[in-house]
C-alpha positions in Angstrom: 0.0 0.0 0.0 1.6 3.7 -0.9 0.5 7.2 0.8 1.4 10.5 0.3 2.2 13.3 2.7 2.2 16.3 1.2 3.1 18.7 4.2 6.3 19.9 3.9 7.2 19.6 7.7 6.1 16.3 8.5 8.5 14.1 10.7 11.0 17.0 10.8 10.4 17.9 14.3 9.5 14.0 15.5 10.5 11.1 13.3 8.0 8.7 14.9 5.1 9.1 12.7 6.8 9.1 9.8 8.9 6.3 11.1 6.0 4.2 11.3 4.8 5.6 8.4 6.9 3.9 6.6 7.1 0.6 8.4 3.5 0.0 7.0 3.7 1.9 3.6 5.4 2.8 0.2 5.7 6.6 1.4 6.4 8.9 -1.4 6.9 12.9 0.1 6.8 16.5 -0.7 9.9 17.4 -2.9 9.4 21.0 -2.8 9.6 22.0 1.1 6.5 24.2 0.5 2.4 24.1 0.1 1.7 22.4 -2.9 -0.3 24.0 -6.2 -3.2 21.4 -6.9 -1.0 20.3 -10.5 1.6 19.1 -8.2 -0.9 17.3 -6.1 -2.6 15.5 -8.9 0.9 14.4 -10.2 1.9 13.3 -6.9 -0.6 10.3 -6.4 -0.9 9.4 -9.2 -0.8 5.6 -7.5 -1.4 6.3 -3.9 -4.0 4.8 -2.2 -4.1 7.4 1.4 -2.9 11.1 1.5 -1.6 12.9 4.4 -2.7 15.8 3.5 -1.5 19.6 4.6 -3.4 23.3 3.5 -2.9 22.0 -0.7 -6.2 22.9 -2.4 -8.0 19.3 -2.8 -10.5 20.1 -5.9 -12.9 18.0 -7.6 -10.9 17.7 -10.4 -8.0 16.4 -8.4 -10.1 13.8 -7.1 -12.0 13.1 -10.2 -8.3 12.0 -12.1 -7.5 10.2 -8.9 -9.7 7.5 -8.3 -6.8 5.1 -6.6 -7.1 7.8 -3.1 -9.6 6.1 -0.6 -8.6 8.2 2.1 -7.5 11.8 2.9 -6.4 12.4 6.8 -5.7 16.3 7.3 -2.8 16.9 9.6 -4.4 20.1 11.1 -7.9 21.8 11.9 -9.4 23.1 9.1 -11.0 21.7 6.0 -11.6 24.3 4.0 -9.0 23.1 1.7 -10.5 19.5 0.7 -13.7 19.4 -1.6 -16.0 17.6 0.9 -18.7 17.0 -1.0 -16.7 15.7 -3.7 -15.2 13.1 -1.3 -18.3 12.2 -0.3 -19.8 11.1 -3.2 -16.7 9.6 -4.4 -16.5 7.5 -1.6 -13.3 8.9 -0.3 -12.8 8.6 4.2 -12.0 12.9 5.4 -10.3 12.8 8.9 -8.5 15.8 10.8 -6.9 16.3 13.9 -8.9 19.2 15.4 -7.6 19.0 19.0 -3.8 18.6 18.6 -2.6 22.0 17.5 -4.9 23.6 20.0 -2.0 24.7 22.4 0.5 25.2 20.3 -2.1 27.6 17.8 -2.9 29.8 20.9 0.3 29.9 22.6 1.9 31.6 19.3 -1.2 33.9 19.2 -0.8 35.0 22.2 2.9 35.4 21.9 2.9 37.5 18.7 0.4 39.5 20.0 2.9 40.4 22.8 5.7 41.1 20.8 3.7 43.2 18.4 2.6 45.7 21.7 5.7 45.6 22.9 7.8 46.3 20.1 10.0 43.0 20.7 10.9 42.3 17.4 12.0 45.7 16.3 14.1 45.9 18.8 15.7 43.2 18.5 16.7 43.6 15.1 17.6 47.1 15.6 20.0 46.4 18.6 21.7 43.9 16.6 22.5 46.1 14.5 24.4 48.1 16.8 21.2 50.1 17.9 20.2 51.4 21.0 16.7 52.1 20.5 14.4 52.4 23.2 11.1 51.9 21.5 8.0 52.1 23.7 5.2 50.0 23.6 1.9 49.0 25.3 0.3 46.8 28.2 -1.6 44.0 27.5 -3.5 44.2 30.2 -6.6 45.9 29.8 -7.0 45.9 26.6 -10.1 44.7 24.6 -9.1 41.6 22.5 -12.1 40.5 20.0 -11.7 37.1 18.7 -13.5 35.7 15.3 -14.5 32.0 15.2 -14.8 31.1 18.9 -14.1 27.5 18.8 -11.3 25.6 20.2 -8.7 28.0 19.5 -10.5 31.1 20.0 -11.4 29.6 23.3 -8.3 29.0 24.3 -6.2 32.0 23.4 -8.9 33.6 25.2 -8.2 31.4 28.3 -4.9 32.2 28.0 -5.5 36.0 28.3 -7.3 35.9 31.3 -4.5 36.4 33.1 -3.8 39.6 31.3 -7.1 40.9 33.0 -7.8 41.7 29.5 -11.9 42.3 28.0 -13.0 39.5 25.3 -15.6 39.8 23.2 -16.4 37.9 20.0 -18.1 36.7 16.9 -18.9 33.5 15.4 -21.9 32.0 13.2 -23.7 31.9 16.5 -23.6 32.8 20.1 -22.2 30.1 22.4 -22.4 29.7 25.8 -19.3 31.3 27.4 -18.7 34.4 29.6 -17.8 36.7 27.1 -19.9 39.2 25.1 -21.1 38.2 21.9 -21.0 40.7 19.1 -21.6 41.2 14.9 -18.3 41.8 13.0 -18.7 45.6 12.5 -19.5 46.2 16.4 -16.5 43.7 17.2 -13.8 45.6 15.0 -14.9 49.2 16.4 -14.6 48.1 19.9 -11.5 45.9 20.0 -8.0 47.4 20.5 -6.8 43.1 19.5 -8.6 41.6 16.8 -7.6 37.6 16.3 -8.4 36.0 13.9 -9.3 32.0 14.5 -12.0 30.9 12.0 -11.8 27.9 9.9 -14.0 29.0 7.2 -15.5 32.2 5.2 -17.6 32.7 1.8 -15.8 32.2 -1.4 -13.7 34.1 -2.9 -14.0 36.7 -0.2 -12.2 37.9 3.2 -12.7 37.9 7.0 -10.5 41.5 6.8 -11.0 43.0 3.6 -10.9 47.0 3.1 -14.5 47.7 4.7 -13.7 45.7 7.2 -10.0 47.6 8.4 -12.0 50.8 7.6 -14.1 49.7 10.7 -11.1 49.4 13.1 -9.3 51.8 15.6 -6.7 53.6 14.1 -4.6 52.3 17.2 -5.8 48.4 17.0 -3.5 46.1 16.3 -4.6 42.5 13.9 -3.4 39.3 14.5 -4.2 35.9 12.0 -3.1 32.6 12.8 -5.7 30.6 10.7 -5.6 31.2 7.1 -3.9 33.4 5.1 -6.8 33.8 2.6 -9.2 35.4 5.5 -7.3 38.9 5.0 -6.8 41.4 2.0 -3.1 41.3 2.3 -3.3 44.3 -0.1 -5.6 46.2 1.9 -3.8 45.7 5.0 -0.8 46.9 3.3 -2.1 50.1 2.7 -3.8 50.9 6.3 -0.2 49.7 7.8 1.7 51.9 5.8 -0.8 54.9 5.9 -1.0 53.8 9.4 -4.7 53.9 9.7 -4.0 51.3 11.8 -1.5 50.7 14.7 -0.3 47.3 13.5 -0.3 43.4 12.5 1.1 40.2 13.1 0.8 36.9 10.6 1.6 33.6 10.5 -0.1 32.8 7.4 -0.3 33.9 4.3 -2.4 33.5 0.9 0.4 32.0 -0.9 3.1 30.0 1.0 6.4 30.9 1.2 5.3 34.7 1.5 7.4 37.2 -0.6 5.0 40.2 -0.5 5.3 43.6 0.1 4.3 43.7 3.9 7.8 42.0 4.5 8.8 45.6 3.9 6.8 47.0 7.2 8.5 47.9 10.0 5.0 47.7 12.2 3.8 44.1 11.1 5.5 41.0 12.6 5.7 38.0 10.1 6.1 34.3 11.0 6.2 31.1 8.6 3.2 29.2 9.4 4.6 27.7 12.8 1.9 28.1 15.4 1.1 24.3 14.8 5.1 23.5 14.7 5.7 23.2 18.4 7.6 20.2 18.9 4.9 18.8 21.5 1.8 19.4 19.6 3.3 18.5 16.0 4.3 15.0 17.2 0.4 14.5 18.6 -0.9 16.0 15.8 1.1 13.8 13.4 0.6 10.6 14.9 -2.7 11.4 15.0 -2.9 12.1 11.1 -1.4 8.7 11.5 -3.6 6.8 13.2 -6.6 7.8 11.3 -5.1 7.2 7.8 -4.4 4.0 8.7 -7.9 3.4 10.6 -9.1 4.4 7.1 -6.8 1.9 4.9 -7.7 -0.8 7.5 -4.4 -1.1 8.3 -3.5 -2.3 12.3 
């Protein structure tokens, strides 16, 4: 039986999955270190029969001229990726692995958002270079943080900032049950000073942040996305950073993958390579997991 893993990262930080990966399988792998474009994909399994998949686009027409893949297991949250409906009436077994990159996901969130109020970064670089620049920056504490897409990341980032003595508010598809304030998207983004971004989904072809939507926020909020890339305007946030009509950004994610763009040139937007999943801990979970129910697919013990 062969499989294919397409993400990039996969037994880099833990070799056990892979390792037993490939005590089971023929494993064929990702030659090109990076997400890959959906012609890649369809010329990868060509005679797989599982994939272990990462954020590739998995169309219809991938699937249709792939009939040999009875299973896809995502190694991550979202699904937004895979044509669902598609696999379903092909007959093709969807898992993910929504819990295991819960931690890691939130942790980074929360980090970034420190080191974008606090100017940690900047400094950083700036002392290296022989700089003594004592930027200033601003407490956490206090502030209003709205989350979008209150599920188990939004949840727990916002556990995590409880400590901070922080205000959350948020909004999702629908209200939940939790002790923080529900509000729509245009209330949210006026009110927050944070906004964090943690859906898994939005309508096609359009944006969670797109130009109305920055035009909504304080002109000293800050915007922080660790989902997807493809929930912000990257162009439209380009222009409120540098016409500063708002304070600032930070992103681990990006619309295409590895990000060259123009933001990179910011001094007041922090940028990070798609790692909030790639904690050592919570990758080696999350891949065995992947793991487990590819095989649990294939049948294999």
């Amino acid at each position: 039986m062969k499989i294919l893993i397409t993400t990039s990262s996969f037994g880099k930080a833990v070799s056990e999955s892979l390792d037993l990966c490939k005590e089971k399988c023929e494993v064929a792998l990702n030659p090109y270190g990076r997400k890959l474009t959906t012609e890649e994909f369809v010329d990868l399994s060509a005679d797989v029969d599982g994939v272990i998949a990462g954020v590739e686009s998995i169309t219809r027409e991938a699937l249709l001229q792939r009939p040999n893949i009875k299973v896809i297991s995502r190694c991550g949250v979202g699904m937004d990726s895979v044509d669902l409906k598609a696999c379903k009436e092909l007959g093709i077994k969807v898992y993910n692995t929504p819990n295991a990159p819960v931690g890691s996901v939130a942790e980074l969130t929360v980090t970034i958002m420190l080191d974008l109020l606090k100017n940690v970064s900047n400094m950083n670089a700036q002392l290296k270079a022989g700089q003594w620049n004592k930027m200033s920056g601003c407490m956490l504490q206090n502030k209003k943080i709205g989350i979008i897409g209150m599920g188990r990341i939004g949840q727990k980032v916002a556990s995590l900032l409880q400590g901070f003595e922080v205000q959350i508010a948020y909004t999702d598809i629908e209200q939940k049950e939790l002790p923080y304030s529900f509000m729509c998207k245009e209330e949210l983004l006026k009110w927050a000073d944070v906004i964090s971004i943690h859906s898994s989904a939005c309508e096609e072809g359009g944006y969670i942040i797109g130009e109305e939507d920055i035009c909504h926020m304080k002109k000293d909020a800050y915007l922080v996305n660790t989902s997807r890339g493809r929930f912000i305007d990257e162009k439209a946030l380009y222009r409120a950073l540098k016409e500063k009509r708002i304070q600032g950004a930070a992103l681990d994610v990006f619309a295409e993958e590895p990000y060259r763009g123009e933001l990179s040139g910011l001094d007041n937007v922090i940028l990070t390579p798609h790692i909030s999943s790639s904690a050592k801990e919570g990758r080696a979970v999350m891949e065995m997991e992947a793991v487990q129910n590819l095989f649990e697919g294939l049948g294999l013990k």
